[in-house]
C-alpha positions as semicolon CSV with decimal commas, in nm:
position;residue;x (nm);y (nm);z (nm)
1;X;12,729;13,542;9,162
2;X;13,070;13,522;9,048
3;X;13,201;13,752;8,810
4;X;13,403;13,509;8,599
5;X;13,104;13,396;8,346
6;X;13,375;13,092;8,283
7;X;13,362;12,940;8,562
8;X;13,077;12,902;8,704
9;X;12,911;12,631;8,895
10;X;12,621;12,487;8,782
11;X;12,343;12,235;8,912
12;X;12,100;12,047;8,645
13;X;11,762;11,957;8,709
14;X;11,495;11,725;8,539
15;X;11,148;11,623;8,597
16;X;10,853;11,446;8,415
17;X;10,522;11,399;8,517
18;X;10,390;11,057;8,429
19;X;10,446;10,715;8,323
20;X;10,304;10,751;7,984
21;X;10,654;10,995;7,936
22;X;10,985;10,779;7,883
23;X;11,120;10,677;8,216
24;X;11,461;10,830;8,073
25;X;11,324;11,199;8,027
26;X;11,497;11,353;8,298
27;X;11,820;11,176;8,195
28;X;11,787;11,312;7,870
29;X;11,680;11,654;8,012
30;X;12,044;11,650;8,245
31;X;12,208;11,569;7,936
32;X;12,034;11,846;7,727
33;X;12,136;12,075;8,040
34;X;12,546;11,967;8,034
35;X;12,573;12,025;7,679
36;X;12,439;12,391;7,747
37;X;12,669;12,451;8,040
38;X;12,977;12,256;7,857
39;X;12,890;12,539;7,542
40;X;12,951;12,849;7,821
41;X;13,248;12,679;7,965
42;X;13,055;12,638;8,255
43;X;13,099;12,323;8,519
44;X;12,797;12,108;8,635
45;X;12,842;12,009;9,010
46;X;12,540;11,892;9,068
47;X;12,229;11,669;8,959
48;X;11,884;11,660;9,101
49;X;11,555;11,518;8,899
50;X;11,201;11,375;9,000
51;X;11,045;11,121;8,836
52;X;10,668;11,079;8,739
53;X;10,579;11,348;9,008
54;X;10,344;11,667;8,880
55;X;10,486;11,994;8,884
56;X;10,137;12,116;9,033
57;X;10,285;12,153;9,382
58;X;10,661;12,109;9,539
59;X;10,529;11,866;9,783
60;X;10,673;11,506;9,730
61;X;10,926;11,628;9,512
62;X;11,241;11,543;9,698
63;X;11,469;11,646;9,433
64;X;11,367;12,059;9,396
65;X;11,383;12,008;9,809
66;X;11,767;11,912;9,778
67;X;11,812;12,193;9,529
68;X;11,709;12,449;9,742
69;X;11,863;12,356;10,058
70;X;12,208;12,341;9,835
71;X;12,126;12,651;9,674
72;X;12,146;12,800;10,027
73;X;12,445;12,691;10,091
74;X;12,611;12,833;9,802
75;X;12,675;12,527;9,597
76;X;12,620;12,674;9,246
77;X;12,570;12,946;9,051
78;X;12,334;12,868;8,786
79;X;12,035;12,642;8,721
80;X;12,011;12,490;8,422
81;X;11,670;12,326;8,324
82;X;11,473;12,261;7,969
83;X;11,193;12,460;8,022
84;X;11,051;12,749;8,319
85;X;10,775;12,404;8,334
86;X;10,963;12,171;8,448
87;X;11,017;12,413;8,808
88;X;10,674;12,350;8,859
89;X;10,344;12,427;8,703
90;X;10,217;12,662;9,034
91;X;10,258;13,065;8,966
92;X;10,337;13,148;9,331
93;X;10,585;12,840;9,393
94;X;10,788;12,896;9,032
95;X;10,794;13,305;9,057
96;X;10,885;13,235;9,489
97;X;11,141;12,973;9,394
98;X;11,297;13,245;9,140
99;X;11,340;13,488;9,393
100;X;11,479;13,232;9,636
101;X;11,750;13,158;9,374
102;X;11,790;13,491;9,273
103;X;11,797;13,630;9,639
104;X;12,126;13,432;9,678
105;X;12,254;13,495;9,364
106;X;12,196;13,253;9,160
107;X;12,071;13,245;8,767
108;X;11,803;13,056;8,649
109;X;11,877;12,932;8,269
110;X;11,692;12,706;7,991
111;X;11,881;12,499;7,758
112;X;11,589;12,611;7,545
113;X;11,594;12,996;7,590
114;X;11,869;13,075;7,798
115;X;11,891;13,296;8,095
116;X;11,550;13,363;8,241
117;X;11,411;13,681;8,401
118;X;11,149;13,815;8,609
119;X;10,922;13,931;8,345
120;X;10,987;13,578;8,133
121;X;10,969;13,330;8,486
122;X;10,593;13,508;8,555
123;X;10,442;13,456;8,216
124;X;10,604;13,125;8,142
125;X;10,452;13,028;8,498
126;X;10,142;13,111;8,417
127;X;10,123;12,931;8,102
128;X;10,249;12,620;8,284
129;X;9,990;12,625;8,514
130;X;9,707;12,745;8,233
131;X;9,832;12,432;8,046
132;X;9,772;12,193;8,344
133;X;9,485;12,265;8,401
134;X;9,359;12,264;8,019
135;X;9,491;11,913;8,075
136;X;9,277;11,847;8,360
137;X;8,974;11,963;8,185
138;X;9,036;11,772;7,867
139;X;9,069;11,444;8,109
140;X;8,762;11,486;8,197
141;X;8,605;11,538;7,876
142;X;8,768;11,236;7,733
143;X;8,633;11,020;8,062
144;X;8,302;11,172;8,002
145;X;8,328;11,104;7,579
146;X;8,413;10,741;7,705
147;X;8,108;10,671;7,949
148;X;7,906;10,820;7,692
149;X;8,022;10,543;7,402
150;X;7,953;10,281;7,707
151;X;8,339;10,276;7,757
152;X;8,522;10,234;8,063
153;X;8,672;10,556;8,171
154;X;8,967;10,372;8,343
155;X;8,998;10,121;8,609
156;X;8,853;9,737;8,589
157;X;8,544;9,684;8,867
158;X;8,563;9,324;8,960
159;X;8,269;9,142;8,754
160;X;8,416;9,228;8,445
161;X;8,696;9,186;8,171
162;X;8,842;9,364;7,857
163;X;8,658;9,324;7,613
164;X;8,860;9,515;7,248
165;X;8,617;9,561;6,993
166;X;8,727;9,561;6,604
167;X;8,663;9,892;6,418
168;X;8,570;9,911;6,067
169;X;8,948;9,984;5,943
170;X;9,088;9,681;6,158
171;X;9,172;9,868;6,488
172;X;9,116;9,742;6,809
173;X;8,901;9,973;7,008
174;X;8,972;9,938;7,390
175;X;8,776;10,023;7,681
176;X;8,480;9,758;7,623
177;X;8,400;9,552;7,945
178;X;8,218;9,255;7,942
179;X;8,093;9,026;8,246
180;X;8,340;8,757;8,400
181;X;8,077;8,433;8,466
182;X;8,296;8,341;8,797
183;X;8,342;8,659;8,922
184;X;7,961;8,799;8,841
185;X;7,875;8,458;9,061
186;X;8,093;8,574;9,372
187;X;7,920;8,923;9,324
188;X;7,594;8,786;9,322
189;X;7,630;8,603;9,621
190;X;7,783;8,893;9,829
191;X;7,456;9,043;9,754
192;X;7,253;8,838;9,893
193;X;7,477;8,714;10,213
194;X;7,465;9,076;10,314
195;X;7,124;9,149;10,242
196;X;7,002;8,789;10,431
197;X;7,227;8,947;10,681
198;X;7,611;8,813;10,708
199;X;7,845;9,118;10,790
200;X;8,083;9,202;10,526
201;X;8,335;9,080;10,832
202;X;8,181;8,726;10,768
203;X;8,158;8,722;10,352
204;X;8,528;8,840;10,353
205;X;8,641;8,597;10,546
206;X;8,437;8,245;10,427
207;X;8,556;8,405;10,080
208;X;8,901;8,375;10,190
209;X;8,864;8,043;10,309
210;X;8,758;7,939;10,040
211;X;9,040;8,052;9,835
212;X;8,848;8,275;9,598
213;X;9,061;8,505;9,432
214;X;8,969;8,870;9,592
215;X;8,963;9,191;9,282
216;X;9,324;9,312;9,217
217;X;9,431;9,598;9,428
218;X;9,486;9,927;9,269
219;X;9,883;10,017;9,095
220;X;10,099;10,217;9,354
221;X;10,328;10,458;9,237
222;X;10,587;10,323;9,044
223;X;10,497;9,972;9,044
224;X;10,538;9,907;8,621
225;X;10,255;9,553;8,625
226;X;9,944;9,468;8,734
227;X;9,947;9,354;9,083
228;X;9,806;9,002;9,124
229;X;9,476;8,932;9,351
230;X;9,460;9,030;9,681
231;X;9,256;8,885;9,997
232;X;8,926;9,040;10,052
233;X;8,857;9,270;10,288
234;X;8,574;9,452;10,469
235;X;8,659;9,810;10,257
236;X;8,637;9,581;9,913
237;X;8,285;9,467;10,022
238;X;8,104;9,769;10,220
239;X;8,309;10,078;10,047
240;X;8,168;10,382;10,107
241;X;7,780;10,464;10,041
242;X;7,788;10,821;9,926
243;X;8,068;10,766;9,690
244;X;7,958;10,445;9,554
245;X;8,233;10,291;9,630
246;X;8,275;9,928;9,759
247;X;8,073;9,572;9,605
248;X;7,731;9,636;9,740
249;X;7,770;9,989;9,651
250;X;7,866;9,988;9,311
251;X;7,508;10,066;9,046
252;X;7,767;9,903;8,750
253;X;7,617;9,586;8,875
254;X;7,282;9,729;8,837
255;X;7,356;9,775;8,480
256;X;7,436;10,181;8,539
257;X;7,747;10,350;8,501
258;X;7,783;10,634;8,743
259;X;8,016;10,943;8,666
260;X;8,166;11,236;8,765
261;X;8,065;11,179;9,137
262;X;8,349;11,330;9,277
263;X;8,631;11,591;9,226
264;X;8,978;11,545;9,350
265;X;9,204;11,841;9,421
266;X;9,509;11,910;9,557
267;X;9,571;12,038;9,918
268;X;9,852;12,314;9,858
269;X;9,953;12,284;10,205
270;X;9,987;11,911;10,184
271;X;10,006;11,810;9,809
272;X;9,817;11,501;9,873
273;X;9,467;11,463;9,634
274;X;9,161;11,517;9,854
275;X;8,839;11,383;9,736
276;X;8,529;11,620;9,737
277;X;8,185;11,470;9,645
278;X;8,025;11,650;9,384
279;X;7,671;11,798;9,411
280;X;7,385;11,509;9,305
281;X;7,279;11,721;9,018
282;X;7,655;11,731;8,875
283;X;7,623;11,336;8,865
284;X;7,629;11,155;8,547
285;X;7,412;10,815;8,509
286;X;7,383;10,650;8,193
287;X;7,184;10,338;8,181
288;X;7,412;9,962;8,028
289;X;7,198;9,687;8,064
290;X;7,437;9,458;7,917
291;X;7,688;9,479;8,220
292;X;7,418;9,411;8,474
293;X;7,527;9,141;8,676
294;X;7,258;9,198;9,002
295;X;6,881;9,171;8,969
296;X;6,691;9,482;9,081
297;X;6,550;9,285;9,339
298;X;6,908;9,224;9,453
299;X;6,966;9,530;9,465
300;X;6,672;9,682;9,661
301;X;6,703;9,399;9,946
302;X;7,083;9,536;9,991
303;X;6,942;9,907;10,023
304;X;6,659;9,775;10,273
305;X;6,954;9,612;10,533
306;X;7,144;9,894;10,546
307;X;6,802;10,150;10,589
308;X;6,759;9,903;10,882
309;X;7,139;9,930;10,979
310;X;7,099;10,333;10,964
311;X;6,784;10,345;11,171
312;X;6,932;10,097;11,449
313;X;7,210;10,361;11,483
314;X;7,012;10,607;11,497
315;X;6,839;10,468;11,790
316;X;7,179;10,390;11,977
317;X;7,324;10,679;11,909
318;X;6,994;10,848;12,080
319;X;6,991;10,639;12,358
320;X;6,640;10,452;12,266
C-alpha cells in the first residue's frame, strides 16, 4: 500500500442481483463510490460491475474475475464498494476475497462505512448470506401462500391465460389463470394422439405443419419481453415423468396444481442451479377443478401407454 493516503489508486465496483432492481444500480453504485474516493483525494482507475447476477457464488460474475486478476497485478490500492454485500453474499468467498486483497495490499472500503476490517468483513458476510437465504425462504412461502389462494406461483403452462381479478378496494389481483379454448383443444388432442399411440416425434411435428402456434419458450437472461411462440418439440410434449414436467405430464390439466416438487441449489464448484427432486411426502397437491382441461379418463389412458412403454423396456433391456 502506498504511504501517501493522497494518492492512491482506486478501483470501483457495483453489482445488483435482479431485474426487479433498476438496471442503472451499479451505475449509481460507481458513482456513489467516485464521490467517496474524490472526498479522500483519492483517484479511481478503474471500473468493474455485474449486472442482475446473485452474489451467492463468484461463478458467472465476470466483473469480480477482472478485479482480482488486476488486483494481482498491482493496479490499485483501494476498493471502493456500497456495501461488504455487494462482494458477494458467500462467508468463505467474501472473508477469502478480503484476504486476497489484503494479502497484496490492498484496502477494502464502503462508501457507506468506510474502511473495512477483518472483524467487520466476517460479520457483515455472514449477515449477507443470513439475508439471502431469509430471502429464499420467504420465496417460497409466498409461492406456497399463492398455490394455496389457487394462484399461479409464476410461470404460464400452455392451456391457460391471465386472468386479474378485481378486489373489493378496486385493485387488480394478479396471478388468476383461466383456460385458453384453442390452446385447451391442442392439449386435448396431444392426449389422446399419444395415448392411441403417435410418438411425441409424430404430434410435434403434424403440429408444426399445421402451423399451430407451439407454448412460448421460457425468458433467458437478460432478454427484457416475452419471447414469441416457438415450434414444438419432443421435450414440450413428453417432459420429464418424475418432475412433472412436459404436456402429458403436467396434473394442472387434471385440474391439480402440484408444488414444491423440487429444490434447486447451487453447485459451489460450478454456480449453475441443480435441480433435486424432493421427497413425495414434501409434495404439495391442491385440488382446482376449474382449470381442468383433460378428462380423467384422458388422463389414465396416457398413464396406461407409457406403463406399457416402461414394461417393453424392461423386457429389452433384459434381453426377453
Amino acid at each position: 500500500m502506498k504511504t501517501n493516503r493522497q494518492n492512491l489508486r482506486v478501483a470501483l465496483y457495483g453489482r445488483f442481483s435482479t431485474s426487479r432492481q433498476n438496471a442503472a444500480s451499479s451505475a449509481d453504485q460507481l458513482r456513489a463510490g467516485e464521490k467517496y474516493a474524490t472526498q479522500h483525494g483519492w483517484t479511481v482507475v478503474a471500473r468493474f460491475t455485474d449486472d442482475a447476477i446473485s452474489g451467492a457464488y463468484e461463478h458467472g460474475r465476470a466483473g469480480l474475475q477482472e478485479l482480482k486478476q488486476q488486483a494481482m497485478l498491482g493496479q490499485f490500492d483501494v476498493v471502493v464498494v456500497e456495501s461488504v454485500d455487494r462482494l458477494g453474499r458467500n462467508v468463505s468467498e467474501v472473508t477469502a476475497l478480503y484476504r486476497r486483497l489484503k494479502f497484496h495490499g490492498i484496502e477494502v472500503h464502503t462508501y457507506t462505512s468506510g474502511k473495512q476490517t477483518d472483524l467487520v468483513i466476517a460479520i457483515m458476510s455472514s449477515v449477507a448470506e443470513a439475508q439471502l437465504e431469509e430471502i429464499a425462504h420467504k420465496t417460497r412461502r409466498g409461492a406456497k401462500a399463492n398455490i394455496l389462494k389457487k394462484r399461479s406461483a409464476g410461470g404460464r403452462a400452455y392451456g391457460y391465460v391471465s386472468d386479474p381479478k378485481l378486489t373489493a378496494d378496486g385493485k387488480l389481483d394478479k396471478g388468476h389463470q383461466k383456460i385458453c379454448p384453442a390452446e385447451a383443444k391442442i392439449v386435448r388432442r396431444i392426449f389422446d394422439e399419444y395415448a392411441f399411440g403417435k410418438s411425441p416425434i409424430e404430434i410435434a411435428r403434424k403440429l408444426n405443419l399445421e402451423g399451430v402456434p407451439g407454448p412460448r419458450r421460457p425468458r433467458k437472461k437478460g432478454e427484457t419481453q416475452v419471447p414469441g411462440c416457438s415450434q414444438w418439440q419432443v421435450s414440450t410434449i413428453l417432459g420429464h415423468a418424475s418432475r412433472g414436467t412436459g404436456i402429458i405430464h403436467n396434473e394442472l390439466y387434471r385440474g391439480w396444481r402440484v408444488w414444491n416438487q423440487r429444490m434447486y441449489l447451487k453447485n459451489p464448484d460450478t454456480g449453475k442451479r441443480v435441480a433435486r427432486q424432493n421427497p413425495e411426502e414434501d409434495i404439495e397437491r391442491i385440488e382446482d377443478q376449474d382449470l381442468r382441461i383433460v378428462t380423467e379418463e384422458q388422463w389414465n389412458a396416457v398413464r396406461k401407454r407409457e406403463a406399457v412403454i416402461r414394461a417393453n423396456m424392461k423386457k429389452r433391456a433384459s434381453g426377453q
